[in-house]
C-alpha positions in Angstrom: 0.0 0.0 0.0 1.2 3.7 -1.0 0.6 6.6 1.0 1.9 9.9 -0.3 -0.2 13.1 1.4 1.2 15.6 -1.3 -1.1 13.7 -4.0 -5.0 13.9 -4.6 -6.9 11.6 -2.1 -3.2 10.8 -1.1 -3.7 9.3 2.3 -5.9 6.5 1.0 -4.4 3.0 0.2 -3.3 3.0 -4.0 -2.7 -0.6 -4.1 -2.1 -0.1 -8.2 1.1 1.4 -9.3 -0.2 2.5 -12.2 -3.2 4.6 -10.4 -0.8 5.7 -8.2 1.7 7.1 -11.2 -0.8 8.7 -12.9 -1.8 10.7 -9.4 2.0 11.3 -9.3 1.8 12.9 -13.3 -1.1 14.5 -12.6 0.3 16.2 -9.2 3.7 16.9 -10.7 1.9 18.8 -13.5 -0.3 20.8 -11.8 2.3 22.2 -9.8 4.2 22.8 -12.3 1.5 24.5 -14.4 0.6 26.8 -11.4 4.2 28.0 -10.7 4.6 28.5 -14.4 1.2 30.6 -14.1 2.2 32.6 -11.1 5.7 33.2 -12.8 3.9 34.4 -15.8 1.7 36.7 -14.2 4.5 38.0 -12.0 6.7 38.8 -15.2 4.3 40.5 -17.3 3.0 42.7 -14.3 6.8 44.0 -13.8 7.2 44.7 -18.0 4.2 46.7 -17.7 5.0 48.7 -14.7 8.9 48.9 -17.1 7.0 49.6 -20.0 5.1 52.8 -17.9 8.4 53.8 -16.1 9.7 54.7 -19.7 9.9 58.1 -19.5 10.7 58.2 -23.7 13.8 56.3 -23.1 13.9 54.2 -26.3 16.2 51.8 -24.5 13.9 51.2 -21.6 11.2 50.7 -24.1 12.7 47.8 -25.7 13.4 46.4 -22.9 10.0 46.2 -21.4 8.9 44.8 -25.3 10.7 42.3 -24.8 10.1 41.2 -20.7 6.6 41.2 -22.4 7.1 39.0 -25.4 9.0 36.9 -23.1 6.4 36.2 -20.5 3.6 35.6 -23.7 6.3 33.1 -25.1 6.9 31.6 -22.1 3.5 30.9 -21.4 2.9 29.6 -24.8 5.6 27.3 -24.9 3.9 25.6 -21.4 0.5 25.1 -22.8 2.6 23.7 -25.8 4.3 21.1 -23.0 0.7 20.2 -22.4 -0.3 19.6 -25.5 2.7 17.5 -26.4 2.1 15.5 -23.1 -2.0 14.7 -24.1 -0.9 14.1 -28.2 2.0 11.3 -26.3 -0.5 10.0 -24.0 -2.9 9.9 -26.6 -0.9 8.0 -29.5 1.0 6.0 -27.0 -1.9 4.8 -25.0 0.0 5.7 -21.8 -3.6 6.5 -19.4 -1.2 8.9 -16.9 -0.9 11.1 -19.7 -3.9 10.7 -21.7 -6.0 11.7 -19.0 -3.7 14.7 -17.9 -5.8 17.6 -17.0 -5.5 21.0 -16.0 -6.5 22.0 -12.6 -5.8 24.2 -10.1 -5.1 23.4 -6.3 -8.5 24.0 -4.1 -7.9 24.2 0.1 
């Protein structure tokens, strides 16, 4: 019997390794998808207040452009990770992947 507390309904008995691993993907991605989000949001707030702070400085602007194209590419490129990871899942029949979703933590 597994018991992990970090994982959804963690502190019940997984007596299947492959139920538990697919708790484990699911977990491991959903953190990672929320600190990516926070990260995200944390990056593009600062280019904007760059991109006000300006003052006509040409170099100061292109700066800020590109703290801002940055943070968009950056959160492209994870919603691209997820994408890749459901396509895998899907073509390679692995369920851990296949049924990868996106959520967000609750308390």
């Amino acid at each position: 019997m597994i018991f992990n507390p970090l994982l959804k309904n963690g502190l019940q008995q997984v007596e299947d390794p492959t139920t538990y691993t697919n708790n484990v993907i699911q977990t491991v991605f959903s953190i990672f998808f929320l600190v990516a989000s926070v990260y995200f949001i944390w990056h593009f707030i600062m280019a904007g207040y760059h991109l006000i702070s300006t003052e006509g400085d040409p170099k100061k602007l292109t700066v800020a452009k590109d703290q801002i194209t940055f943070a968009l590419i950056g959160i492209v490129v994870i919603f691209g990770v997820f994408a890749v990871l459901k396509l895998v899942g899907t073509v390679l029949g692995v369920t851990g992947l296949e049924n990868l979703q996106i959520t967000w933590p609750t308390l």
